[in-house]
Every structure is written in structure tokens, then in C-alpha cells.
C-alpha positions as CSV (number, residue, x, y, z in Angstrom):
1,X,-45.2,-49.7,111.4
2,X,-41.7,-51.6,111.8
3,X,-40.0,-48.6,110.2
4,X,-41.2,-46.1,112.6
5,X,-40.3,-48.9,115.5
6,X,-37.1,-49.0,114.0
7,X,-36.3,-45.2,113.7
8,X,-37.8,-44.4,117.6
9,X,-35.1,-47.1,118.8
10,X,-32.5,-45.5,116.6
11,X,-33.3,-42.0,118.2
12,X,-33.6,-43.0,121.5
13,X,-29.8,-44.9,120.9
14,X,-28.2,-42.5,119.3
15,X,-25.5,-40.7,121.6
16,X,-27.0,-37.3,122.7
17,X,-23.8,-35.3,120.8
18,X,-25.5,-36.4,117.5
19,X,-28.7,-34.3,117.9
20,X,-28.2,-30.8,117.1
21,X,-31.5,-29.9,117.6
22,X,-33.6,-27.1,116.1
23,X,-31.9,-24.4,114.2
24,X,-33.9,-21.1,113.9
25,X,-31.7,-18.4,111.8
26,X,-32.7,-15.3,110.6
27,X,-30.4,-13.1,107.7
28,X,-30.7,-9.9,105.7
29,X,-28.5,-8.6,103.3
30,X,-28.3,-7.1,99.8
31,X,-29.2,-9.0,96.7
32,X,-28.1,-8.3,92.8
33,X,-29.4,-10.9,90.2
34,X,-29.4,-10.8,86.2
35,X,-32.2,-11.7,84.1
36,X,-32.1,-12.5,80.3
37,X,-35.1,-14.4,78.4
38,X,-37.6,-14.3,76.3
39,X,-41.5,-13.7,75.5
40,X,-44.5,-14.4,73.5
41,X,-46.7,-11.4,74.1
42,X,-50.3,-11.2,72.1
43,X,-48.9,-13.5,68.9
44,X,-45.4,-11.8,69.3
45,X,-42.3,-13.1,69.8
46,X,-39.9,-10.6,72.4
47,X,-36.3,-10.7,73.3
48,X,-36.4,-9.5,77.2
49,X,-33.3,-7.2,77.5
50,X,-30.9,-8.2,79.8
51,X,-31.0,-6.4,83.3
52,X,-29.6,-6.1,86.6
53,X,-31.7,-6.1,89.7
54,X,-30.4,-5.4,93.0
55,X,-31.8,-4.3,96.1
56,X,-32.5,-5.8,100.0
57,X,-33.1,-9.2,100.9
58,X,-34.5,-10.7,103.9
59,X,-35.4,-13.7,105.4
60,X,-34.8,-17.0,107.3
61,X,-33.9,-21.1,107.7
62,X,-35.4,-23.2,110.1
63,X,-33.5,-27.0,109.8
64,X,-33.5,-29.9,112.3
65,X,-30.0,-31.0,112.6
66,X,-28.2,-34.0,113.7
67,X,-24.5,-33.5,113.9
68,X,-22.8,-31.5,111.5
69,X,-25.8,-32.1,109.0
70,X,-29.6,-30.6,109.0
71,X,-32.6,-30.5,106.5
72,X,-34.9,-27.4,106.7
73,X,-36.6,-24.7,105.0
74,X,-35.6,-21.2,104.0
75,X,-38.2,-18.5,102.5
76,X,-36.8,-15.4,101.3
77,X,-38.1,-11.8,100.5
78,X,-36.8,-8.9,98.6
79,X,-37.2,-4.9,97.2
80,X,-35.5,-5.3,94.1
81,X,-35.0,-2.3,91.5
82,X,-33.5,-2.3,87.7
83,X,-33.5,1.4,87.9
84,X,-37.0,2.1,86.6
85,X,-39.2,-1.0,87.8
86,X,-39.5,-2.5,91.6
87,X,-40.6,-5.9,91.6
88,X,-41.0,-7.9,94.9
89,X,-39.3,-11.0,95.3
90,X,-40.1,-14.6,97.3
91,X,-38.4,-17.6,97.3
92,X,-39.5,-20.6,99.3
93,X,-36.3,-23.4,99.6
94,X,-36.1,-26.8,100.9
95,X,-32.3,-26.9,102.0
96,X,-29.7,-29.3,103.3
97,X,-27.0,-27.8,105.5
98,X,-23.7,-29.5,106.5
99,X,-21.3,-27.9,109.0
100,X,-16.9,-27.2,108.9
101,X,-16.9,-25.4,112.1
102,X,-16.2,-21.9,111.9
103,X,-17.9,-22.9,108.0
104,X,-21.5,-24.3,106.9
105,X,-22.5,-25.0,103.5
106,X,-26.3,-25.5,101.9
107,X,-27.5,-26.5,98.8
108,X,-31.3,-26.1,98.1
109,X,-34.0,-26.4,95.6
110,X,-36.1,-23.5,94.8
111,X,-39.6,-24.9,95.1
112,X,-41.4,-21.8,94.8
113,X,-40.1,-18.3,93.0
114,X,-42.2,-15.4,92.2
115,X,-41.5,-11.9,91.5
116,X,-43.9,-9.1,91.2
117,X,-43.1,-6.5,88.7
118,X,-44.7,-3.1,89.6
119,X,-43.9,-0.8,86.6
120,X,-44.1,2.6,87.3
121,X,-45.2,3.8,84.0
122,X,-48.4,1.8,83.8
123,X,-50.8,0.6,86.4
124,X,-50.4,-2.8,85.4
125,X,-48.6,-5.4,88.1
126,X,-47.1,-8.8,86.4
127,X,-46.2,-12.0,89.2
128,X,-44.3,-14.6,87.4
129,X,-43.6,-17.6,89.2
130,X,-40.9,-20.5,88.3
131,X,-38.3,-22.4,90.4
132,X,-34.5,-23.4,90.7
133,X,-31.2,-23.7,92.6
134,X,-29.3,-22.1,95.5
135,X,-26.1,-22.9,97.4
136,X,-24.5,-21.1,99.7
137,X,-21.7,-20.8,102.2
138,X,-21.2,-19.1,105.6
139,X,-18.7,-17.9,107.8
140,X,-19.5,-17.8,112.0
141,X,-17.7,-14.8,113.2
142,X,-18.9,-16.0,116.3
143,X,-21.0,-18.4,118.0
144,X,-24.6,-15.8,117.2
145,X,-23.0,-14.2,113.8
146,X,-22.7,-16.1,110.2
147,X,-21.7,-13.6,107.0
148,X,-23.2,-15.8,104.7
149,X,-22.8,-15.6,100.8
150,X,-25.8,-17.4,98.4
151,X,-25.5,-18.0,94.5
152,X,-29.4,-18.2,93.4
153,X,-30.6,-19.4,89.8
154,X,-34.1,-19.4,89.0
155,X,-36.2,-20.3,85.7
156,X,-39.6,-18.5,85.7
157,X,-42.1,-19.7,83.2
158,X,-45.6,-18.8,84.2
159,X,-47.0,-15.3,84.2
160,X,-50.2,-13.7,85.5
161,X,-50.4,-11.6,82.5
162,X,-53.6,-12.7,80.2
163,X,-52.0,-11.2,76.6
164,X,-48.4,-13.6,77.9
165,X,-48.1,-16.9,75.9
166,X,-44.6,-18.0,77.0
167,X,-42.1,-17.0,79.4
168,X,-39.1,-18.5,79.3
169,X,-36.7,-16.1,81.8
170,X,-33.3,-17.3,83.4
171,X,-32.5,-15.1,86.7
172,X,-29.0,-15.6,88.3
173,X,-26.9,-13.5,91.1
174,X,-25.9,-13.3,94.7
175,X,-27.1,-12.2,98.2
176,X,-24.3,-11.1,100.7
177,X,-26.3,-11.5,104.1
178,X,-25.5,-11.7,107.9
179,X,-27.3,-13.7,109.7
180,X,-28.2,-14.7,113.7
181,X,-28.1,-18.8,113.8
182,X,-29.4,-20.2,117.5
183,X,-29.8,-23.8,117.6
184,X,-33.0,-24.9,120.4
185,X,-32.2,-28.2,122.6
């Protein structure tokens, strides 16, 4: 009870320039990510061969700031294609975002990743979930534009697949995005 006393009489006599306020920023752009690993598949042990994935990426952060700083959230969505399989990405970050005007800068954990492999050449679907690291940096062209570039790391280690005993797969890569920040208050 005396802590939430104590942070209601620091917001109130804070000066007003340190509270940002709501930022609501939307992005899309165009991912490419690696992925090396491994598998043990029905008593079998599998070397996953290293491939690129690229494709487009969408999504959006929504922080509170206060000053140059802010804590939010950012969820993410992609197409992505290795040239013969699609798989669907999400990505679901808790971020913290610092501000160099005409710069920002985030760092964030990964607290949900899962990617849907659709293989064209069976029927058969695979979602593998796991979770990791992104930082990123962006440049405001202007006070409504941000080109924006993210490095993303993720470790996936659970699969959907009922014949899958391990996964142990390492996905790395960028997303070049532009994105529309507004800040509400």
C-alpha cells in the first residue's frame, strides 16, 4: 500500500516534459533469417540443413514512455519462404526503448516464437515454438516516419510433430522495416 502511495505522489510531481505518454507504432518490412540445428526424428538423429528464409514482415509496439525511455510490447508476423516451404512466423516481445532524437534504440526478449512450416510436398503442417533476443535501431525521417533495422535470434525447441523427440534449432537474421510511431497524450 505505501509503495503505490509513494509512486501516485511521484507521478503526480513529476514535471509534465517527463511523460511521454502512449506510443502506438505500426511497421512492415522484409525479413531474411538463417536456421541451422538439429533433430531426433522417430529414434533418429538429423542434421537440419542450413537455410535461408526471407520473405514479409509485419507488425507493431505499443510502449508507455516517460522521457526518452519506454517499456512496451511488440508482436510480429511473417510469410517467410526457403524456396520450397512457406512457414508463418509470430513473435510476441517485451521491449525497452530509449530515444537519441532523430535515433531510438530497443532491446527485447522474445517471449514467444513460433513458426509454422507448411511443406508443400506433404499435407503435413509442423509449429515449433521457442524464444530469444532482438535489438534494433531506428532512424525518424520525420516526426510520423522511422526506417527501422532489427537483428532477431531465436532458439526453438518444442515441436507439434508426434514422431519429433528433440529440436534444438538456432534462427538468426534481420528485418528492414518502416514504420509510423504516434505517441497519445
Amino acid at each position: 500500500m505505501h509503495l503505490l502511495k509513494l509512486f501516485l505522489i511521484a507521478m503526480l510531481t513529476l514535471p509534465s516534459t517527463l511523460l511521454a505518454g502512449l506510443l502506438i507504432e505500426p511497421y512492415g518490412g522484409m525479413g531474411s533469417f538463417s536456421y541451422t540445428g538439429s533433430v531426433k526424428y522417430d529414434g533418429n538423429d538429423s542434421k537440419l540443413s542450413s537455410s535461408s528464409l526471407r520473405g514479409p514482415m509485419y507488425g507493431g509496439r505499443l510502449a508507455w514512455g516517460m522521457g526518452d525511455y519506454g517499456l512496451g510490447v511488440d508482436y510480429t508476423l511473417g510469410k517467410l519462404n526457403d524456396g520450397g516451404e512457406t512457414s508463418d512466423l509470430k513473435n510476441l516481445a517485451g521491449i525497452g526503448m530509449c530515444s537519441f532524437a532523430p535515433f531510438r534504440i530497443w532491446l527485447g526478449y522474445l517471449l514467444k516464437s513460433s513458426r509454422t512450416i507448411k511443406n508443400s510436398d506433404y499435407s503435413i503442417d509442423s509449429t515449433i515454438e521457442g524464444s530469444g533476443f532482438k535489438a534494433g535501431i531506428g532512424w525518424s525521417m520525420s516526426k510520423a516516419i522511422s526506417i527501422n533495422a532489427e537483428y532477431i535470434t531465436v532458439k526453438y525447441s518444442k515441436d507439434d510433430d508426434p514422431y519429433l523427440r528433440e529440436l534444438s534449432e538456432n534462427d538468426s537474421g534481420f528485418l528492414l522495416s518502416m514504420s509510423f510511431p504516434f505517441v497519445i497524450f
